[in-house]
C-alpha positions, 0 to 999 in steps of 0.5 A: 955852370954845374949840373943839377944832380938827379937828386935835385931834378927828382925834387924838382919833379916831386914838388911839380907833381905834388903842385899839379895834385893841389891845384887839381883838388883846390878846383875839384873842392870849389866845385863841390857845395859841401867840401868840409867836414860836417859835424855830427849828433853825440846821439850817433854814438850813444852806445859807444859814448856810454861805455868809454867817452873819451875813445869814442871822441877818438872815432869821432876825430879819426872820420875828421869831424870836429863840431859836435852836438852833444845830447847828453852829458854822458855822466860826465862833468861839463868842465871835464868834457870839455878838457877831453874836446881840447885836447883832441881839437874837437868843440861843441857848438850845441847842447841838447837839453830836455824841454823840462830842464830848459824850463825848470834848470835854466841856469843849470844849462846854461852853465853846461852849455858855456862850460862846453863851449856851446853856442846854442842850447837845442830842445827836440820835444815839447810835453803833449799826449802822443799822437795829438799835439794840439795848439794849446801845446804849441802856445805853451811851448811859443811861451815857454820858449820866448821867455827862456831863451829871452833869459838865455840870450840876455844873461848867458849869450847862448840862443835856444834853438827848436829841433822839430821832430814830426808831430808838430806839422799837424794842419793849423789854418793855412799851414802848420802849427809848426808855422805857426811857432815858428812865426810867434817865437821871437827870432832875438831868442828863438832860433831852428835846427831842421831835422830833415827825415823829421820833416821829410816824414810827415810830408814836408819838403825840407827845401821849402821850409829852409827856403820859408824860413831861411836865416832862423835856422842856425843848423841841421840834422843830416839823415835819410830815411830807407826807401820805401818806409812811409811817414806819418805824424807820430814823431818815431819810426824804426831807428834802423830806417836811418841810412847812409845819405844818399841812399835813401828817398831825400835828395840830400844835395837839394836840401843841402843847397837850401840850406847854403842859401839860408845860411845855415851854419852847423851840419851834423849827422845823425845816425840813429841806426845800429850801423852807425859806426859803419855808415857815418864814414859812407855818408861823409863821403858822399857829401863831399861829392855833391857839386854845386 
């Protein structure tokens, strides 16, 4: 019988190292709770986004990124950016929109949200004197939600889903009135994207509120706050208090598990900071180290 050649024993060695590398990342990735690629918040890169869209998808695509939730058309056609997501394999699974376009431009939205690809269409705000949302405000946005996701969900497939953003955690009865929306929407039409500093900020605990309200929310705004800031209602702080995750006062592999427990489907960073072409690569990494 001929001998095998050096170069066929080399092979033969290269191909059981490469196996025993494999089989040592499959095991360490299904250690790890969040072992893909996150998405992130078109308003991370907004200053990039403004000057040159397409290059700034390519920064997107290079971190390994590919879901993407756009807050802004960024003066661009709806169908022209979505050429620009398939030929780089990148997709939009939300829309972001202003409470007065979802109210007064529904078919308008709609029509961008499909044209991109989206599955759901996010509001971040609700009309109310800053510094005092009151109930009224609550009720008016139970209503307008109810119904315009009603007609979204109906005649375009698409699901509204309501990012809070720290005011609306002022104390109602036994709870919130957060809660008290969250319980008066209707779950058909109406579903939750957690932003957790947003929650975190005004003294809510992101884990409780994922572990109350579990399968109503459909995604996350991943953010930590700066250590040693203090939170309040107001709905705003400093956008430089946004930190590489990890490093900051939220226990981000906690919220994390929550959230894999409530099934929550979409991850996105949000940086709001003017770091952020720094630090989003840093906090990718530091999820893809948090074990289960």
């Amino acid at each position: 019988m001929k001998k095998p050649t050096y170069k066929a024993k080399l092979q033969v060695a290269v191909a059981m190292v490469l196996s025993l590398l494999f089989t040592e990342a499959n095991a360490q990735s299904k250690n790890l709770i969040f072992p893909e690629a996150p998405g992130i918040v078109s308003y991370t890169y907004r200053n990039n986004f403004a000057k040159d869209v397409p290059a700034t998808l390519d920064i997107i695509k290079s971190n390994g990124i590919t879901d993407i939730e756009f807050s802004n058309l960024f003066k661009q056609k709806s169908e022209d950016l979505r050429r620009m997501l398939d030929e780089r394999g990148l997709k939009c699974s939300s829309y972001g929109v202003s409470y007065t376009d979802l109210v007064d431009k529904t078919d308008e939205v709609a029509r961008d949200a499909k044209n991109l690809g989206a599955d759901y269409v996010r509001i971040a705000g609700i009309p109310h004197t800053k510094g005092s949302f009151t109930l009224d405000n609550a009720k008016q946005a139970i209503a307008d939600f109810n119904r315009v996701g009603q007609i979204l969900k109906d005649k375009y497939g698409l699901m509204v889903i309501y990012h809070n953003h720290g005011f609306e955690f002022e104390p109602y009865e036994k709870g919130t009135l957060y809660d008290y929306m969250v319980k008066e929407t209707n779950p058909q039409y109406v579903g939750l994207e957690l932003d957790i500093l947003w929650a975190f900020f005004p003294g809510q605990d992101p884990v409780k509120l994922l572990k109350s309200y579990g399968s109503r929310y459909k995604a996350l705004h991943l953010k930590d706050l700066k250590a040693g800031v203090t939170g309040n209602n107001s709905g705003g702080t400093d956008q430089n208090n946004d930190v590489i995750l990890g490093t900051g006062q939220i226990n981000i592999a906690e919220v994390i598990r929550a959230a894999k427990a409530a099934g929550v489907k979409h991850y996105y960073i949000e940086d709001e900071s003017s770091a952020s072409i720094e630090q989003v690569p840093q906090s990718i990494k530091f999820l893809h180290t948090i074990k289960k």
